[in-house]
C-alpha positions in Angstrom: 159.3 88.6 73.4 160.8 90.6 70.7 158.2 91.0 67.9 157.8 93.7 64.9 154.4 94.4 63.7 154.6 95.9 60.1 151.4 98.3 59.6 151.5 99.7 63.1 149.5 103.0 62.1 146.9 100.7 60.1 144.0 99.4 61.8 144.5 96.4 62.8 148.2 96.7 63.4 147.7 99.4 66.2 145.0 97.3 67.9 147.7 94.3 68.2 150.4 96.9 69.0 148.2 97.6 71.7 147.2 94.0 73.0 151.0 92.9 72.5 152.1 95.9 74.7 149.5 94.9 77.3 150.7 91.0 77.6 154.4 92.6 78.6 156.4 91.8 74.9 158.7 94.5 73.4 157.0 95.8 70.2 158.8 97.5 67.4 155.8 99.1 65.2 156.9 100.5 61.7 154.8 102.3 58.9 155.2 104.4 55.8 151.9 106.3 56.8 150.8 106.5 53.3 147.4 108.5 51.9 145.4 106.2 51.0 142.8 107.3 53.4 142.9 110.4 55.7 146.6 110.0 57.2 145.2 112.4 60.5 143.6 109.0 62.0 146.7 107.0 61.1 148.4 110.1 63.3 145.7 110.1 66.0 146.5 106.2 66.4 150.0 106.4 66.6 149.3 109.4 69.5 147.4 106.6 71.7 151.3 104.6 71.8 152.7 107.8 72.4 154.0 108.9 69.0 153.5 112.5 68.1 153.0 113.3 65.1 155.1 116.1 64.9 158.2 114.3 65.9 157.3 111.6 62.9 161.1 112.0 60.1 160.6 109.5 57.8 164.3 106.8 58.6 164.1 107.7 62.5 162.8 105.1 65.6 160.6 107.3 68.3 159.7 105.6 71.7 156.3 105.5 72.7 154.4 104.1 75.5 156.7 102.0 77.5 157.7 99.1 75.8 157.0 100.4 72.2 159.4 101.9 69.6 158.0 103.5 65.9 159.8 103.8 62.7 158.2 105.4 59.9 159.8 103.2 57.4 158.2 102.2 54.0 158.7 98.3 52.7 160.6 99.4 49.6 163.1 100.5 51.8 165.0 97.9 51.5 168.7 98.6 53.0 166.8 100.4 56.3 164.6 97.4 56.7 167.2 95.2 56.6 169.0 97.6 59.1 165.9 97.6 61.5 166.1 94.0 61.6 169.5 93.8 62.5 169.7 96.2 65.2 166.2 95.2 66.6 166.7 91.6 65.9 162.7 90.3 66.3 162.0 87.2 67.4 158.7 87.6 65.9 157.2 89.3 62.8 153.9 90.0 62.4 153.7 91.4 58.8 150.4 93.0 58.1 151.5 96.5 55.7 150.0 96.2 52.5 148.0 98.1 50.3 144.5 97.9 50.3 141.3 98.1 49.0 139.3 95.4 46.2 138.0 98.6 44.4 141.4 101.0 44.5 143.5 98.4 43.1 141.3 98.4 40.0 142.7 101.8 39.0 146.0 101.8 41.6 147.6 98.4 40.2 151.2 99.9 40.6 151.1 100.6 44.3 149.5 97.0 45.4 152.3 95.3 43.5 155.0 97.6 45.2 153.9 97.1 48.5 152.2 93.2 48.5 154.7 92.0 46.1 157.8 93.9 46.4 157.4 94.8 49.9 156.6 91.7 51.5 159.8 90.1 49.2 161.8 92.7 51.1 160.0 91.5 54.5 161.0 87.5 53.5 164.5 88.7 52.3 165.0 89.9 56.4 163.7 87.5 57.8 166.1 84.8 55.6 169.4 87.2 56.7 167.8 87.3 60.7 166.1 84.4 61.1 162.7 84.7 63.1 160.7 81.9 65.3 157.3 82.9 63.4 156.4 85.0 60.8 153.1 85.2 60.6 151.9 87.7 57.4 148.3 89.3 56.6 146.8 87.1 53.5 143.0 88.0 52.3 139.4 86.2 51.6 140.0 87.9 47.9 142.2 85.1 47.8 139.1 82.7 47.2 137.6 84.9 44.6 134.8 83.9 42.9 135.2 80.0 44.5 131.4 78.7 45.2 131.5 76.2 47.6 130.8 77.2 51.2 132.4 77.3 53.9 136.0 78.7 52.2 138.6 76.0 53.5 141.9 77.1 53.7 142.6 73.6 51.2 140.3 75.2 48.7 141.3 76.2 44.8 142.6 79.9 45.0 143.8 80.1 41.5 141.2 82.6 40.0 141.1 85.7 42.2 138.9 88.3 40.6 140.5 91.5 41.5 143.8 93.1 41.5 143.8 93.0 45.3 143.2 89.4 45.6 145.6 88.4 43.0 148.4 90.3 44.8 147.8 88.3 48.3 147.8 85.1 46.2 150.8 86.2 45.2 152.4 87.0 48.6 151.3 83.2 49.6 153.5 81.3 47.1 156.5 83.6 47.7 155.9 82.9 51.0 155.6 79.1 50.2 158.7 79.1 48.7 161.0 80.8 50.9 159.4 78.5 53.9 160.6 75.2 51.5 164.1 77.6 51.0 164.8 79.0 54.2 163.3 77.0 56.8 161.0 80.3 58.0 158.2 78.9 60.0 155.4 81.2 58.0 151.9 81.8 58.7 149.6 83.2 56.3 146.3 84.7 57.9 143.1 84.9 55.8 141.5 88.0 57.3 137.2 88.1 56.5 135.8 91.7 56.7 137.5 93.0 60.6 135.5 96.2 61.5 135.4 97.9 64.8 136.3 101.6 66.8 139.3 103.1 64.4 138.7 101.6 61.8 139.4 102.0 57.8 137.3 104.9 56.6 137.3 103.1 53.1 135.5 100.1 54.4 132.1 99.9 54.0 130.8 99.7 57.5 132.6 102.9 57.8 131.7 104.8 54.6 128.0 103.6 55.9 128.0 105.4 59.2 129.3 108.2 57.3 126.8 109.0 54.8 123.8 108.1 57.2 124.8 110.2 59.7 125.3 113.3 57.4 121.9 112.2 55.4 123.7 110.8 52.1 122.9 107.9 50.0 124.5 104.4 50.4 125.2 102.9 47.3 124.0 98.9 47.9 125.6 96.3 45.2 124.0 93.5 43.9 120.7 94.9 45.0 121.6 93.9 49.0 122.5 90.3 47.9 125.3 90.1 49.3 126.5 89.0 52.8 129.5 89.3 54.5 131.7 87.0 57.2 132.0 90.4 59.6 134.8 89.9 62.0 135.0 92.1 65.1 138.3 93.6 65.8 139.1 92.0 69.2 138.3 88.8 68.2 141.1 89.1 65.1 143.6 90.3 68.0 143.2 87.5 70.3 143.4 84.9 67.2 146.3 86.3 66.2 148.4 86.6 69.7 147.2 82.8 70.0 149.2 82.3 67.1 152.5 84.1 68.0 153.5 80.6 70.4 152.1 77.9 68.0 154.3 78.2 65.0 154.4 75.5 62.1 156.7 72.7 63.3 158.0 69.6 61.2 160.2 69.4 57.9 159.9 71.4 54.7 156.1 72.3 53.6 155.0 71.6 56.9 156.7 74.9 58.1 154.3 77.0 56.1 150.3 77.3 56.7 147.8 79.1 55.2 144.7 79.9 58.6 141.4 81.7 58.1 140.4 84.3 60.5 136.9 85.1 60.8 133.6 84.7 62.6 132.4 82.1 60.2 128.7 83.6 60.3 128.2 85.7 57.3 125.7 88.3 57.6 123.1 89.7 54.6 124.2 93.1 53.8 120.5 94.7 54.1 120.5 93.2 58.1 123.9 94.5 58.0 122.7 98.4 57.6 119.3 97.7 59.9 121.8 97.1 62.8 124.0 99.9 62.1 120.8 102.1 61.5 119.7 101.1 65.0 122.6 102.1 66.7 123.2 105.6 64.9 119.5 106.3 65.5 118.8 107.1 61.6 118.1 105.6 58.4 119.5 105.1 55.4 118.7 106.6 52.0 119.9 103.4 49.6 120.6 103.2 45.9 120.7 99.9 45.1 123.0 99.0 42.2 124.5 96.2 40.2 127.3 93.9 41.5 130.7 96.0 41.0 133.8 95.3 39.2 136.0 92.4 41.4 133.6 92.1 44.3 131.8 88.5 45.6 128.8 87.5 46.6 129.2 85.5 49.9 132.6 85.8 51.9 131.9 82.6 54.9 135.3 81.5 56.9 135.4 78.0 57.7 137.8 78.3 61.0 138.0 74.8 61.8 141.8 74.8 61.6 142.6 77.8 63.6 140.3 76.8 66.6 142.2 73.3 66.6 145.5 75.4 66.4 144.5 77.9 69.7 141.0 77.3 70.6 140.2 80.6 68.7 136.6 80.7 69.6 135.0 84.8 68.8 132.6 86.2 71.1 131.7 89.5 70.1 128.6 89.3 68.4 127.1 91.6 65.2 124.8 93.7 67.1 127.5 94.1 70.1 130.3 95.2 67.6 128.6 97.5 65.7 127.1 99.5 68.8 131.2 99.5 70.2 131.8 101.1 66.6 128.8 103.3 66.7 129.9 104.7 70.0 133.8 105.3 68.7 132.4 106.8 65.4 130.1 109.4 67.5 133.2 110.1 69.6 135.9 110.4 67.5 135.8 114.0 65.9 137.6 113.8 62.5 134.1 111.7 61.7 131.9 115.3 62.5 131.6 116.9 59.2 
């Protein structure tokens, strides 16, 4: 199968890249490799499909690894997208560039609504002049924003996001909606809850926790530690999301676009969070507890009811396991050694 994954550089784009590669299917990766965190691991990713960073001109396709072909291609780009998708003609897209980040988007507004508004506009505007059998897209928990009741169901209100971030997502799900009841696109949006694992985001918090223990400086702890999180371990996102590439929306109209959570749906208190990642790095923490910041939540807890009756998605990778298999990549991995 024919399938583009948008964010092949990012993390969770260059761990599908990889899986999809593995199962056989032809993978067409594409990426604006933007700054928002240290662009050298974006690079160092993109060298494990065989993309060299030095042979990286933004508008030109590079082969990789057998089977895999880059673009460095932003989403505003909208005449070369739209050229992409002709000559590569996807049968799949699996859309998961954005811009991240709860906290930048409080003082980076401009580039979340350029690349989760505009750029997924562009994405939906190629997809309606080459039409696709799935598009399945990266949505958010920010979506369910300060929303109290527990489990989050996909059917849940998700009118009040409370940052930026969150509001953006939202935004990509109704344009989404709309195109689906337009264009007949079979669309699914994917509710992502906190993915961590080996090469990772270095502006997560997982990460920026190894970091500062391991080079004895303080973690800043909101809400005083109550907080917990729905921690998602990377493989376990993958396989959800190649279950989903076959079992696209069927039927008439709405029924042709869905909106799936994909976590672990067993959130975790931050404070056992950092004793497990403390055990693994072999030091402790120095915290400084602080207030609840601007646009986060308290609780993040996936109710994945519909996407085990969808694929069976059952994850397997428990806390403790994941965070040793990150502790081990972080130790490794020398852009992490200060």
């Amino acid at each position: 199968m024919r399938i583009l994954v948008t964010g092949a550089a990012g993390f969770i784009g260059f761990h599908l890249s990889k899986a999809l590669l593995a199962a056989g299917h032809e993978v067409y990766g594409m990426d604006n490799l933007n700054a928002y965190y240290d662009v050298r691991l974006k690079y160092a990713r993109l060298k494990e499909l065989g993309i060299r960073q030095e042979n990286l001109v933004q508008g030109r396709e590079l082969k990789g690894v057998e089977g895999f072909v880059f673009y460095y291609l932003d989403l505003m780009d909208s005449p070369n997208l739209n050229a992409l998708f002709n000559s590569f003609k996807p049968e799949v897209i699996i859309h998961l560039a954005a811009q991240a980040g709860v906290r930048h988007s409080i003082h980076h507004p401009q580039s979340f609504m350029d690349s989760n508004v505009q750029g997924f506009f562009n994405i939906l505007e190629a997809c309606r002049r080459n039409p696709v059998m799935h598009l399945i897209y990266a949505s958010s928990s920010s979506v369910y924003g300060s929303n109290e009741e527990m489990p989050f169901k996909e059917s849940a209100l998700t009118h009040s996001p409370v940052s930026l971030y969150g509001a953006t997502k939202k935004a990509g799900e109704i344009l989404a909606h709309s195109y689906v009841a337009l264009y007949k696109i079979p669309s699914t949006g994917l509710r992502f809850f906190t993915v961590y694992g080996p090469w990772g985001r270095p502006d997560m918090a997982y990460f920026k926790f190894a970091d500062h223990i391991m080079h004895d400086e303080p973690i800043d702890v909101y809400n005083n530690g109550n907080l917990s999180r729905d921690f998602t371990y990377i493989d376990d996102i993958i396989q959800g999301i190649e279950a989903l590439i076959t079992h696209p929306p069927v039927g008439e109209g709405n029924d042709l676009h869905r909106i799936v959570n994909i976590g672990r749906s067993q959130p975790v208190n931050l404070l056992e969070f950092i004793e497990i990642l403390e055990k693994y790095l072999g030091k402790k923490a120095i915290k400084h507890f602080k207030p609840m910041q601007q646009g986060d939540v308290s609780t993040t807890w996936a109710d994945t009811t519909l996407l085990q009756q969808l694929t069976g998605y059952a994850p397997t990778t428990n806390l403790e396991d994941g965070i040793r298999k990150f502790v081990d990549w972080y130790k490794a991995y020398p852009l992490n050694a200060h």
